[in-house]
C-alpha positions, 0 to 999 in steps of 0.5 A: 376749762370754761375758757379754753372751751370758749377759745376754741369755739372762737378759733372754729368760728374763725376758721369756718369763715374763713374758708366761706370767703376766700371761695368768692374771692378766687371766683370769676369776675367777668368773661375769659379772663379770670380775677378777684370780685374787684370790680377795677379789675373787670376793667382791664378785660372791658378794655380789651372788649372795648379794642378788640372784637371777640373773633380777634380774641379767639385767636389770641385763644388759639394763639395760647395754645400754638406756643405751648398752652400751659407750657413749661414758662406758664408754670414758671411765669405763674410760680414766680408771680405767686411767690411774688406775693411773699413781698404783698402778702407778708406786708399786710400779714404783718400788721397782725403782729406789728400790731399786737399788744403782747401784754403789759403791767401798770409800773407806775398808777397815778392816784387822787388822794381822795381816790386812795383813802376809798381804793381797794388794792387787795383785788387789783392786778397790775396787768393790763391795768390802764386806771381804776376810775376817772381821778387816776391813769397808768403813766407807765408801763412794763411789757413782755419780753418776749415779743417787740411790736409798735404797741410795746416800742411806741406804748400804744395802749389804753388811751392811745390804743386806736392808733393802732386800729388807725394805721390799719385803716389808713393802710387800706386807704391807700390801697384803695387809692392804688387800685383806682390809681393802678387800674388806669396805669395797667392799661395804659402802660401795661401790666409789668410796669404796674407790678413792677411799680407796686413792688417797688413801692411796698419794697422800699417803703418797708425799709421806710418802716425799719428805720421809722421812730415815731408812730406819725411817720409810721402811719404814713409809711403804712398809707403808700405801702398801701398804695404800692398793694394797690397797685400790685393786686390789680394786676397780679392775676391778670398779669398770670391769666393772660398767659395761660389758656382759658380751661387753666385760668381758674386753677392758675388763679386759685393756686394755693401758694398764696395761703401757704405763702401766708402760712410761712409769716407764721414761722417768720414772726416766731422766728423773728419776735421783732416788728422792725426786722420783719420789715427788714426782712421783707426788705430783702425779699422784695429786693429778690422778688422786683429783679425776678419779675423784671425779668419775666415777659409782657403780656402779648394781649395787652401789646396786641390791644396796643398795637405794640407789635414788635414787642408783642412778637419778641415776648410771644417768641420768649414763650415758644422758645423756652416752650420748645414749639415752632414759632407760629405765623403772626401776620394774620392776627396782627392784620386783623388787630390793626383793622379792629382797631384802627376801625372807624368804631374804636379809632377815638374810642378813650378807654378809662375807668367811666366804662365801668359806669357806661351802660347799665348792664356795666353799672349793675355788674359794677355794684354788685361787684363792689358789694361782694368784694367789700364783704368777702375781703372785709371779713378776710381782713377782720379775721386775719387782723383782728387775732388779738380778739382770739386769746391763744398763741398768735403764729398758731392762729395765723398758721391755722386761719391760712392753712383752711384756705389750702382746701377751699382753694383747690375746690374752686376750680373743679367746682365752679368749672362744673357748676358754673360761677353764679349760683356758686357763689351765691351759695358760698355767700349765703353761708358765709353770711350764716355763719358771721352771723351765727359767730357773732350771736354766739359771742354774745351770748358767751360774754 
């Protein structure tokens, strides 16, 4: 009863903090454009001011809402790339299967004859049994049946159980690595190609991770699927923001697919039990995903930043047509492009990531993003990755933790756009902060 009891503070605990930090994460990072709190992202949209005065980009405004506002192909154009994120979602999900310990029983113990004159055996238990003192060591090992994860395939327990916390962590390496790199290759080559590259990246090398047989190769394998999340989450929702008019940016970004996109990992993982066929299967899901999203159009506002008129006008086209509204007259809007940036003031102007740093207004908007990004993804990763803490059946775990952000999501946007963005989040953080706090204290206590 004690136990039980304790699980489920534990669950509770997990799940309140879990809704506190998926609100700050949904939030609006600078200007119009809306995205996560990181702060690469706000690049793209210092990009766009640093090329285009803010009456040109009025009229991309005004330009939205003549083909159609929020039309048929938005709704279809956001689907598509939220459903997208089963190939994103699912590959960082699934470290939290892949690597659990399903439990495992000491076969063979290896003893000092010293240490067996002294050992008491009537108490000991050989599961989860890894030595009884520093003269012995489990050499092998018997695990569960009824699952197959990296720990159980490569015998990642006792001493070798921080590869598992490793290939974790050099994942998130190189998705740090891809945000950097991913920022500087959306702008300049536009935000398809980068989503596209991402993509592709996390595709193949989750095949990679189907035929790996050892946990070194492994753990590079982890390191460029990183890279390739990366470089899919920079642009994700900008590439759906652009599209869409400035009132519907919040929703559009704060969708609640992506929980419920999560929430299926849990009935793939009970359905499957096998660490190399979720790679396989999330295989052939990217493969779908990559051919959808190669279909769907540029953005026209990166285009028009570009000065890529021809493209530009083909893919506002695609939106009115399949919007059923009149082509609307571009010669104006692309005039007045041409003259903001071929201006003596933005003709040599070199946009790349150092503008975050150029004023201080910038770097003080750039910490502090960095601060809150750290801490609100920190806690999504560590609630979502560490479920080995939480004993209780992992795929109702998974379930629960990704259903609560369901609700705080669609709050985001009647909130934030009634409210404002800044003392919202404020408050969101305060008691996020609160409640880790309160989690850990209780804990504590409880061991």
């Amino acid at each position: 009863m004690v136990k039980a009891s304790k699980n489920t503070v534990k669950i509770t605990q997990a799940l309140v903090i879990g809704i506190l930090e998926v609100i700050p994460s949904g939030n609006t990072a600078m200007g119009n454009t809306v995205s996560s709190y990181n702060p690469l992202l706000c690049f793209l949209e210092v990009s766009y001011r640093n090329k285009l005065t803010m009456i040109v980009l009025g009229k991309l405004e005004q330009l939205i809402d003549d083909i159609g506002g929020c039309g048929l192909l938005q709704v279809i154009f956001c689907l598509l790339v939220h459903c997208s994120s089963f190939v994103s979602l699912w590959s960082v999900m699934s470290m939290s299967f892949i690597g659990y310990n399903p439990g495992f029983t000491c076969q063979t113990l290896e003893l000092s004859f010293d240490l067996l004159s002294v050992l008491n055996t009537s108490n000991l238990s050989p599961e989860d049994l890894c030595s009884t003192g520093k003269d012995s060591a489990c050499k092998t090992y018997v695990f569960a049946n009824d699952m197959n994860t990296i720990v159980s395939e490569w015998q990642l327990v006792c001493g070798k159980r921080w590869i598992v916390a490793f290939v974790i962590s050099i994942q998130m390496v190189g998705m740090l690595v891809g945000f950097i790199i991913a920022a500087q290759i959306a702008d300049l080559f536009g935000r398809k190609p980068t989503i596209l590259i991402g993509l592709f990246i996390i595709t193949v090398f989750n095949f990679g991770g189907y035929l790996s047989n050892s946990y070194g190769a492994y753990c590079g394998i982890r390191f460029v699927i990183g890279i390739g999340l990366g470089f899919y989450y920079t642009v994700q929702k900008p590439f759906m923001s652009e599209l869409v008019p400035s009132r519907w940016r919040s929703f559009v970004v704060c969708c609640p697919i992506e929980p419920m996109v999560s929430m299926t990992f849990a009935f793939a993982v009970w359905w499957l039990n096998d660490w190399k066929l979720i790679h396989l299967l999330v295989t052939v899901i990217g493969v779908v995903m990559t051919v959808i999203v190669y279909l769907v159009p540029e953005s026209f506002r990166w285009l028009l930043s570009k000065m890529k008129f021809e493209r530009a006008k083909r893919s506002i086209h695609c939106v009115a047509t399949m919007n059923r509204v009149p082509m609307p007259d571009l010669k104006r809007l692309f005039n007045s492009a041409v003259s903001e940036i071929e201006s003596s003031s933005h003709r040599n102007n070199k946009t790349n990531t150092s503008i975050l740093w150029a004023s201080k207004d910038l770097r003080k908007t750039t910490m502090s993003l960095s601060l809150l990004w750290f801490c609100a993804h920190a806690s999504w990763y560590a609630t979502s990755l560490g479920l080995e803490s939480i004993p209780v059946n992992i795929y109702l775990t998974i379930f629960l933790i990704n259903l609560v952000d369901v609700p705080s999501l669609l709050l985001i946007s009647p909130i934030v756009n009634k409210f404002g963005r800044k003392k919202f989040c404020l408050v969101i953080c305060i008691m996020s902060c609160l409640f880790c706090c309160s989690s850990g204290i209780l804990q504590h206590f409880g061991n």
